[in-house]
N, C-alpha and C positions, 0 to 999 in steps of 0.2 A: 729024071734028071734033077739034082739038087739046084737050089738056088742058092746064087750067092747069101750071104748072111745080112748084107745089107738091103735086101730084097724081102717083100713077105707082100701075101693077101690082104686087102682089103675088101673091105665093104661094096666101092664100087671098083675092084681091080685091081691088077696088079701097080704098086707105087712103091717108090723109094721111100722105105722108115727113113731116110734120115730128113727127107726136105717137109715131116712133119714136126720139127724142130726149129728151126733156124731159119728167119728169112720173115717177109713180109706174108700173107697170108689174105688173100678175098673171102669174106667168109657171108655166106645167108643162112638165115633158118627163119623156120616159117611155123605161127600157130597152128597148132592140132586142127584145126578147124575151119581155116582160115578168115575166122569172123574178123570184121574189121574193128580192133578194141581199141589197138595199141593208141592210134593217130588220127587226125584227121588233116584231109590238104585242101583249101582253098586258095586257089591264086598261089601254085608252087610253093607257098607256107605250110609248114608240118607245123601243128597244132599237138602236145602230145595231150594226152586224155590220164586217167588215173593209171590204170594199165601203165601205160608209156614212162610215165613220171617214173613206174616202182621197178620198171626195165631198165634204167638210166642208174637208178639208185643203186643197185644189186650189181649193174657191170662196173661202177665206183670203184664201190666197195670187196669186190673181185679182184678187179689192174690192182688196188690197194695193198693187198696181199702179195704180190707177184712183181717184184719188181724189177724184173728183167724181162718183163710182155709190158707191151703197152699197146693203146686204141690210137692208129695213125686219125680215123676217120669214119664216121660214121650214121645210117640216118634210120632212125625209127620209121618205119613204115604201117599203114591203116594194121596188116596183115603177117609183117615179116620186118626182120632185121637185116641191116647188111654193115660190113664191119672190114674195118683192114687191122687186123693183128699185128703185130710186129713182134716178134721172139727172139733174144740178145742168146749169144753163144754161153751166157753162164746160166740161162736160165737152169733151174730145175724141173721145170712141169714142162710136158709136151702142150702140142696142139690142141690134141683129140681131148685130153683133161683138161685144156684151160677151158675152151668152149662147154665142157661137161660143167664144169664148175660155174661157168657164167650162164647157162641155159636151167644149171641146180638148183642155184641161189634165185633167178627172177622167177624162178617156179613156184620157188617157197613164199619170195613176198606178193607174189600175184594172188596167189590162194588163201596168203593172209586176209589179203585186200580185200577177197571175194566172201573169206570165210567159206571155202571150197578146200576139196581136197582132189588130185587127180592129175593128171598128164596136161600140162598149158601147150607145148612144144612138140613137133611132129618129132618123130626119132629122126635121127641124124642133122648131116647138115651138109650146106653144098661147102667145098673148100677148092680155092681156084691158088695157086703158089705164083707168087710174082717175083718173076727172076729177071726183069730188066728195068731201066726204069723206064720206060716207054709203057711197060704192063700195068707199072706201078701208077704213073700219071694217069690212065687208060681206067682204070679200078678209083681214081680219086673221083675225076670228072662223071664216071657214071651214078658214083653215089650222090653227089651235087645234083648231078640232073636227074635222078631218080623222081624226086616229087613230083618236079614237073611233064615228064613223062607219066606219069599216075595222074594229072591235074586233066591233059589231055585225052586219057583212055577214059576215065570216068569223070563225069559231068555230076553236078547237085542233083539234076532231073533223074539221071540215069538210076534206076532200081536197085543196079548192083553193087552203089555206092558205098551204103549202109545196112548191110547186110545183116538178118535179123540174127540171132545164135542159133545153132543146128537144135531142131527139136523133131523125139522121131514120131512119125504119122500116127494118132488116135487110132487104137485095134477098132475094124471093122465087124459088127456083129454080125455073125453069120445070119442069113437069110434063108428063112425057111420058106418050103413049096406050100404053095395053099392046099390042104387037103382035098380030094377028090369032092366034085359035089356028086349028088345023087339027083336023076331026075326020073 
């Protein structure tokens, strides 16, 4: 059976191409790795760290370009970003390329930063569509209380606050059997 034309596959399922266009938009993505670079939260305050600054700078300078998307709201997290898009009917860029573009460029300037080259950003990204404004308010408030939700799961004490960067295990020299004795 064909599908209508304003129908098509995605990544996670079957979605309307067209409500990746137009409308408000809930958006997370999450470091490759999920080390905690970006931020730091003490007491519900997000602190951004170097990382974070040049994540802030790059989605700028992104909206700058585009000026029919704009950033309703949004908060840098230790590990992850979350974001309300908003995309006007004369835009020219979709969704899936604005975020392409804004996940491109903090890539570029993060590996500048690092003097690294390499993947910052897991592939894809979550995308939630806000179609009332009930959703909308619902998507403002959680980003608001996002930190402090993070301030309560993780403590200064807690281990997994500061999480070291993935390094993989030292190769184990194989172990050889003691040679037979003779008696």
């Amino acid at each position: 059976m064909a599908l209508p034309r304003w129908r098509r596959y995605h990544a996670k399922g079957l979605v309307d191409v067209n409500s990746h266009r137009i409308g408000a938009h809930f958006i997370t993505f999450v470091l490759r790795r999920r080390e905690h670079l970006l931020s730091t939260i003490n007491r519900d305050e997000v602190t951004l760290l170097e990382m974070g600054k040049a994540f802030e700078r790059s989605l700028c300078a992104t909206m700058l370009r585009h000026a029919a998307a704009s950033v309703d709201c949004h908060v840098v997290m230790p590990d992850h970003v979350h974001l309300i898009l908003q995309i006007g009917e004369n835009s020219t860029i979709g969704l899936e390329r604005l975020v392409g573009e804004i996940k491109g460029a903090s890539a570029r300037r993060m590996n500048e930063l690092w003097r690294t080259t390499g993947p910052i950003w897991r592939r894809g990204y979550h995308r939630g569509l806000l179609a009332s404004a009930e959703q909308f308010e619902r998507a403002r408030r959680y980003i608001a209380n996002n930190p402090s939700k993070w301030a309560t799961k993780y403590s200064a004490t807690d281990t997994g606050f500061m999480r070291a960067p993935f390094r993989a295990p030292a190769p184990q020299q194989p172990t050889r059997a003691a040679p037979p004795t003779r008696e």
